[in-house]
N, C-alpha and C positions, 0 to 999 in steps of 0.2 A: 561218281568219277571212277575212272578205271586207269590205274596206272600200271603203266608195262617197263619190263626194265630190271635195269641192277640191284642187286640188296646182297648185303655181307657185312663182314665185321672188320671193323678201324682199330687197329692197334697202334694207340697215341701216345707217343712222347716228348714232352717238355722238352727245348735244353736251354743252358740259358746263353747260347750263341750256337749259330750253323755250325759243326762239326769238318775237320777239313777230311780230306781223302787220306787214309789208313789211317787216324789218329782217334783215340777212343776218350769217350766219354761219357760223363754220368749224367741221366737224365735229371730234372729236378720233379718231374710227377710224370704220374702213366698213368693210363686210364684204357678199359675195354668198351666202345662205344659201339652200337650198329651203323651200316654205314651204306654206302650205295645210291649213286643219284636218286634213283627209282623211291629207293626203302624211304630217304630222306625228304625228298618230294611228298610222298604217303603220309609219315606223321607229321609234316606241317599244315598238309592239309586239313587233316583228323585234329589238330589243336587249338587251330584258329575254327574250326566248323564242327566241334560236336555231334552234328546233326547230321551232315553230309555222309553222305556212304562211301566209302571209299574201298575197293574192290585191286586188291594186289598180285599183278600177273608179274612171276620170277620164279626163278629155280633155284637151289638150295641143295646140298650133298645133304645124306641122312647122318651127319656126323655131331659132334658137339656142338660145333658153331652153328650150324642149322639150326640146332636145337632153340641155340641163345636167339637165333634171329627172330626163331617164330616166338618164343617167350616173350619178344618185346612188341613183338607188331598187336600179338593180342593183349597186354598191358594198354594197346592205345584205340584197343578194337577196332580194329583193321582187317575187313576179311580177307581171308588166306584158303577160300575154299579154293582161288584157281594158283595158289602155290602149290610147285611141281620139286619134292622132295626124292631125290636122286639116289642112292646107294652107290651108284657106279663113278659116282662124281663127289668134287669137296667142296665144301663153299668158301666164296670167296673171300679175299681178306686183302688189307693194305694195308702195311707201317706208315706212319704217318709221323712226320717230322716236326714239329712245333716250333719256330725260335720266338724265343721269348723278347729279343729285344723289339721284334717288328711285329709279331701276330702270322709272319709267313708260313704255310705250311706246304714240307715236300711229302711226294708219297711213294709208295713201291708200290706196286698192285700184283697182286697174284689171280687171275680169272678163276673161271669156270673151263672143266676141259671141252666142255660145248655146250652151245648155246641151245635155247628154244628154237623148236625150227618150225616148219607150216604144217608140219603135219600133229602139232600139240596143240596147234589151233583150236578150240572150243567157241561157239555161239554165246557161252553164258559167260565170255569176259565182256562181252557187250549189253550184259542183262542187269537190271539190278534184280534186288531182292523180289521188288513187286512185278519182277517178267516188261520192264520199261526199257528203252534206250537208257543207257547211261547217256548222262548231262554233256560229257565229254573223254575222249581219250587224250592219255598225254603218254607219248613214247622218249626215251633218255638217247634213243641210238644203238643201246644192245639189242641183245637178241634179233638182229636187223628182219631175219627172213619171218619170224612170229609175228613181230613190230607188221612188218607190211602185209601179211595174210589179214592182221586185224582192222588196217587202216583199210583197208581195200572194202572192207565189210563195214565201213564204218562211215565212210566216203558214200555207201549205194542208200545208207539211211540218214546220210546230214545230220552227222553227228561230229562236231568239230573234231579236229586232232592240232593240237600243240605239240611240236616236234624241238626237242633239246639238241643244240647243236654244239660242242665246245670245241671240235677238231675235224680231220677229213676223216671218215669213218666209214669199213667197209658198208655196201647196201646204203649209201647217205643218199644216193643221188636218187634211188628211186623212193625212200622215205621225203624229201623235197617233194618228189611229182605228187606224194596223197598228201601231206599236211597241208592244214588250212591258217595254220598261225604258227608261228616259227620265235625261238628265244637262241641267242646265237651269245658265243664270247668276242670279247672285243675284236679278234683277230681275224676271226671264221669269214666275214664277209669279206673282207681282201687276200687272207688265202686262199678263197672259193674262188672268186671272180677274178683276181690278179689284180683290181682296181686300187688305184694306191689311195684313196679318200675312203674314210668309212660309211659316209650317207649313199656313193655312188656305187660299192659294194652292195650296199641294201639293194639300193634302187636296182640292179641290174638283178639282183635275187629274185626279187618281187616283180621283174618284168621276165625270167626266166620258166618263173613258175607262177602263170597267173592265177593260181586255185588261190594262193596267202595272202590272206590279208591284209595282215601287218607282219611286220619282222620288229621284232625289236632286242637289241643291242647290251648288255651288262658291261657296264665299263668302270670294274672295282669302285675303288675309293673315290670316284667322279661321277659315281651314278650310272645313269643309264639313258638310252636313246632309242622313241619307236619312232615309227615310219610307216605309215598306212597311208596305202594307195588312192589314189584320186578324188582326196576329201580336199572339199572346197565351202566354205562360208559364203561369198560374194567374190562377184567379178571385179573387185577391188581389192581383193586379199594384199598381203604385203613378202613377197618372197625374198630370199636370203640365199646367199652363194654357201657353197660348201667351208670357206674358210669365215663364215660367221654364225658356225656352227657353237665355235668358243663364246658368241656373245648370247646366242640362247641361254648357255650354260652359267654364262656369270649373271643373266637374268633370272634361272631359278633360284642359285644363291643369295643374291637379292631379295626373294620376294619369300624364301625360305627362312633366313635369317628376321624376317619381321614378323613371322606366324608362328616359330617353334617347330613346323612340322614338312617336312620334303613336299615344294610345292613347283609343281610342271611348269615349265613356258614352252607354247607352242607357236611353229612357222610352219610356214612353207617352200617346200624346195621341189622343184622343177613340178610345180601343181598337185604334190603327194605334202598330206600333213607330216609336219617331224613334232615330236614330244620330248623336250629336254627334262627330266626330273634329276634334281645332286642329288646324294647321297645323304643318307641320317646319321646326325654327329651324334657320337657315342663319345662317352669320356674317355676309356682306354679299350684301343684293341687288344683281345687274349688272342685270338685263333680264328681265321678266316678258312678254318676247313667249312665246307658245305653253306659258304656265300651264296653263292648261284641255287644251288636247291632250294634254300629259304625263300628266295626271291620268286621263285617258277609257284613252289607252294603256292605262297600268298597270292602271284597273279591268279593261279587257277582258282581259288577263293575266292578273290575279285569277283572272279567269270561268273562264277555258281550263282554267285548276289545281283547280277545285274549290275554290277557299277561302270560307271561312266571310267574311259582309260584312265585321263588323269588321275583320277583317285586310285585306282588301281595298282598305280605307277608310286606314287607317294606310299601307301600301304605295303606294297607289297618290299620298297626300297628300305623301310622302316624296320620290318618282320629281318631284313636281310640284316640291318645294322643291330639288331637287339641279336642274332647267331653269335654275330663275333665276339660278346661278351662274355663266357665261358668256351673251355678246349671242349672240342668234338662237334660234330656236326647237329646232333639233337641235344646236347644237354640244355642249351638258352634257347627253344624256340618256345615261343611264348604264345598262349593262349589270348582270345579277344579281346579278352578283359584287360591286357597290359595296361598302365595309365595311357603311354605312348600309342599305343593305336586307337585307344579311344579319342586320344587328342585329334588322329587323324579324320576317323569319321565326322566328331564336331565340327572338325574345321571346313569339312565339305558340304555337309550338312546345312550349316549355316553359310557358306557361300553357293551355295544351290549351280553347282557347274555343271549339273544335266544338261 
C-alpha cells in the first residue's frame, strides 16, 4: 500500500474544560504524539497487518521533529525510502486541544512552507519492494499536485486510489476526477454539491465523477454511511426515501446491540446500494483525535483482505472506536489480535455475508 500525504507531530493537551478566549489555564496531562492524516493512516495500517507493506510518500524538515517523525515510522517499519527530508523546510506540528469533559479535540496546525509538487514524482512510490504494483494508493488531499502526478500513473495501471476528503481543498476537484473510492466527513458531500440531504450529496458525487465507486460517509458518534453505485440484488429489491435513512441506522443499532459487534444494514436508494453501519460502544471517550484516520486505516485493511464491505465497515468502525480510548491519535490503535476485532471477524465468519 502506498500512502501519500501529511505526517508531523501532535502537541496534546488535556484540560479538564474548553478554555475561554484570553483566559489561562493548566493542562491536566501533555503528551508528544506523531501525527498527520497520512502518518496516522500508515500505522494503522502496519498494526492491524504486519505483513502488509506499507510505502510512506511525505515531507519532513531536517530538523528535530523530523527526526522524531521518522524514529517512529521506523519503530513500526514503515518504509520511508520515498520520505523527502527537507532542510529548507520545518516539519509540521499541531497543538491539539483535549477537553476532558467530552473527548473533543481542537487543533492549530502549523503546515509545511511547501508542498510536494510533480516534479518529486518517482515511479517507485508505486512499486513495492518485489518491483509489483502496489495493492493500492490512498491520498489525504495534501500535497494535491504529487497526490495527482501519482493518481494519474496509477489510474493507467488499475491500481485503485482511495481519496480522503474532510473539507473543500486546493486541487480537490481534479483529485475527484482520478480516485476510484472516496471516504468524505459528514459535511463534505453538501458542502461539495450544495445538496441539503447527505445520501443526495453522495449520489450527485458518484454521478459527477463516474470513475468512484463507492463514497462513503464518517458520521462521528453515529457511525458511518456508504453508497455504491448501481448495485442491485433482484428486480424486487426494497428502496427507501432519503428521510428513512434514520430507520437504516436504528436497524444497525438493533441488529448491533444483539451481536456485540457494529453490524451494517443495507438498502437502497434511487437503484444505488447504501450501507448503514452505528458506531462501536466503548465505555468512556478520552480523545477522538485521529477518529477518521483509524477508520480509513482499517478500511484500507479490509481492502488488502478481500473482505466483503460490510465487514469492512463493522471492522473498520471498531478499530475507530478502540482510537478514542487513549489522547493522541496512535497511542490506542490496536493490533488484530484486539479481543474486539476478533469478535468482529468471528462474527462474519460464522454468518458467512460474502
Amino acid at each position: 500500500v502506498c500512502v501519500l500525504g501529511s505526517v508531523g507531530i501532535d502537541l496534546l493537551s488535556v484540560v479538564a474544560s474548553f478554555p475561554l478566549e484570553d483566559q489561562k489555564v493548566r493542562c491536566v496531562r501533555s503528551e508528544i504524539q506523531g501525527g498527520g492524516n497520512a502518518g496516522n493512516v500508515a500505522v494503522a495500517i502496519k498494526r492491524l497487518g504486519p505483513n502488509v507493506q506499507v510505502k510512506l510518500v511525505s515531507k519532513v524538515g531536517k530538523d528535530a521533529y523530523g527526526l522524531e517523525v521518522q524514529k517512529e515510522f521506523e519503530r513500526e517499519q514503515i518504509d520511508l525510502t520515498t520520505l523527502l527530508c527537507d532542510p529548507n523546510d520545518s516539519t509540521p506540528f499541531t497543538y491539539v486541544i483535549v477537553n476532558q469533559q467530552n473527548g473533543s479535540r481542537t487543533c492549530i496546525h502549523h503546515p509545511l512552507a511547501s508542498q510536494l509538487s510533480e516534479q518529486n514524482f518517482e515511479d517507485s512510490w508505486l512499486t513495492s519492494s518485489s518491483n509489483n504494483n502496489v495493492d493500492l494508493l490512498f491520498i489525504d488531499s495534501r500535497h494535491h499536485e504529487a497526490a495527482l502526478a501519482a493518481a494519474n500513473v496509477a489510474r493507467q495501471r488499475n491500481i485503485p486510489i482511495l481519496l480522503d476528503l474532510e473539507k473543500i481543498r486546493p486541487g480537490m476537484e481534479d483529485m475527484l476526477c482520478a480516485c476510484t473510492l472516496l471516504n468524505t466527513s459528514a459535511g463534505f458531500p453538501s458542502s461539495y454539491t450544495e445538496k441539503e440531504k447527505l445520501l443526495d450529496g453522495i449520489l450527485e458525487i458518484l454521478r459527477l465523477h463516474q470513475q468512484i465507486q463507492w463514497c462513503v460517509s464518517t458520521l462521528g458518534k453515529r457511525g458511518c454511511v456508504l453508497v455504491r453505485k448501481g448495485q442491485t440484488e433482484s428486480e424486487t429489491r426494497e428502496e427507501f426515501n432519503e428521510k428513512n435513512l434514520d430507520d437504516l441506522e436504528q436497524q444497525s443499532k438493533l441488529l448491533s446491540t444483539s451481536s456485540d459487534v457494529p453490524v451494517p444494514a443495507k438498502g437502497y436508494y434511487k437503484g444505488n446500494e447504501v450501507i448503514f453501519c452505528t458506531s462501536s460502544q466503548v465505555e468512556c471517550v478520552t480523545d477522538t483525535t485521529g477518529c477518521g484516520d483509524a477508520f480509513v486505516g482499517a478500511l484500507i485493511f479490509s481492502i488488502t483482505q478481500n473482505w466483503p464491505l460490510e465487514q469492512a465497515l463493522s471492522y473498520a468502525t471498531t478499530v475507530a472506536g478502540l482510537k478514542t480510548l487513549q489522547v493522541g491519535a496512535r497511542a490506542a490503535l490496536p493490533s488484530s489480535q484486539h479481543p474486539k476485532l476478533l469478535q468482529v471477524i468471528n462474527y462474519f465468519n460464522k454468518h458467512n455475508t460474502q
